[in-house]
N, C-alpha and C positions, 0 to 999 in steps of 0.2 A: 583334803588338799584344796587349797584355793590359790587363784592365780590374779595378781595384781597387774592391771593394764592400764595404760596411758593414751591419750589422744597423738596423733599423731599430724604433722602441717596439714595434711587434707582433710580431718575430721574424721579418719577412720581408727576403730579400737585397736593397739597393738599391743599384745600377750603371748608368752610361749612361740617367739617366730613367728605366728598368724596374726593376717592382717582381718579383722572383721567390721563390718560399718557399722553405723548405728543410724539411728532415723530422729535424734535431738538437734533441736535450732542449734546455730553460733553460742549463743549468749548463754548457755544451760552445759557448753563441753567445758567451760574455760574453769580448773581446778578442781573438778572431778575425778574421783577416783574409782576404778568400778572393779568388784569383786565378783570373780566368776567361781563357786563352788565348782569342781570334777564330782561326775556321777558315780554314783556305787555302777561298777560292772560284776556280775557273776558268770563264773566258765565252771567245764566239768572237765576234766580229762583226766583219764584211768581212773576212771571213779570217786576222784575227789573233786568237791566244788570247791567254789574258790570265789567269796563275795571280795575284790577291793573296793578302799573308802565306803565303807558300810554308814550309811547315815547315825548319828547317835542317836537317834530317836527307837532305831531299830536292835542297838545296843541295850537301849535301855528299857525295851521291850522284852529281849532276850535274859535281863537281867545281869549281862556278860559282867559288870561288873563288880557283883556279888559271888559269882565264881571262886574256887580255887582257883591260885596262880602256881603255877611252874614255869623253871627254870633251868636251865644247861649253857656250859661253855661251847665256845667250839669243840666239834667231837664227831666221830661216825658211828652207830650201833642200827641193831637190828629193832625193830619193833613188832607186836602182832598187836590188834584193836580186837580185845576181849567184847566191845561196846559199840555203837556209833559214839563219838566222840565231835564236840564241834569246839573251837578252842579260836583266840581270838588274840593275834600277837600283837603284842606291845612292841617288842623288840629283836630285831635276829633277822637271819636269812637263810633257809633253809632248802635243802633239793630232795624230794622225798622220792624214792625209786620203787615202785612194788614187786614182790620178791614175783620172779620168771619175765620181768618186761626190762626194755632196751634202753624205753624213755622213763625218763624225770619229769617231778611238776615241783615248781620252787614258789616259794611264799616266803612272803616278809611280814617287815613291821606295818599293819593295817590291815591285813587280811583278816578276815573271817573264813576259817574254814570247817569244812566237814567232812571226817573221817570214815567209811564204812567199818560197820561190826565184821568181824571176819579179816579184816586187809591186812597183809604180812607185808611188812619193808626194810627198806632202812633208812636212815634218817641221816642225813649229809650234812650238819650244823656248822655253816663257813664264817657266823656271828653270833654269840651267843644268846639265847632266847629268854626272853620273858613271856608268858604268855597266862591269859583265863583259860580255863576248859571247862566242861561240861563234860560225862559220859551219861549215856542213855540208854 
């Protein structure tokens, strides 16, 4: 994800609502465009991680896009992970609930995720998926 920001009359950068300055002379803002990449962040919760905006670099590290791809419409079923499984969605948005917990962990299009061997759920599909996987 990258964010497109503009100068603003005082010479400070302004992007996504935030105002941030810069430290370039007059003569070097004027027609400028500046491209701010978003970090990959990684969470865990109930035992699934969850890399968003995964760098390509690290995609093509993983080789994610030589993978098998799958696919489903909207839909709800159950799952069990026979594998760790890591799977890397193109497209969809998903609430994955593991069987005996309250809470949900939702992923979409950009995610990198990974599945534990063992984890029984169900799978909430509210946009239909595309996705690489991997099992292990």
């Amino acid at each position: 994800m990258a964010y497109v920001g503009t100068f603003s009359p005082n010479h400070s950068l302004l992007f996504s609502g935030t105002k941030h300055s810069l430290q370039y002379p007059a003569s070097t803002r004027r027609g400028v465009v500046v491209v701010v990449r978003a970090e990959s962040m990684t969470t865990e919760k109930l035992g699934i991680k969850i890399e968003k905006n995964p760098p390509e670099e690290k995609l093509t590290q993983l080789g994610v896009r030589k993978w098998p791809k799958w696919g489903c419409p909207p839909s709800n079923f159950p799952w069990t992970y026979e594998a760790k499984e890591t799977c890397y969605l193109l497209e969809g948005k998903v609430k994955v609930t593991p069987s005996g917990s309250d809470e949900s962990v939702e992923i979409g299009a950009g995610d990198l995720v990974v599945f534990p061997k063992g984890m029984s759920c169900t799978w909430d599909v509210s946009v239909g998926v595309d996705k690489h996987y991997n099992f292990e």
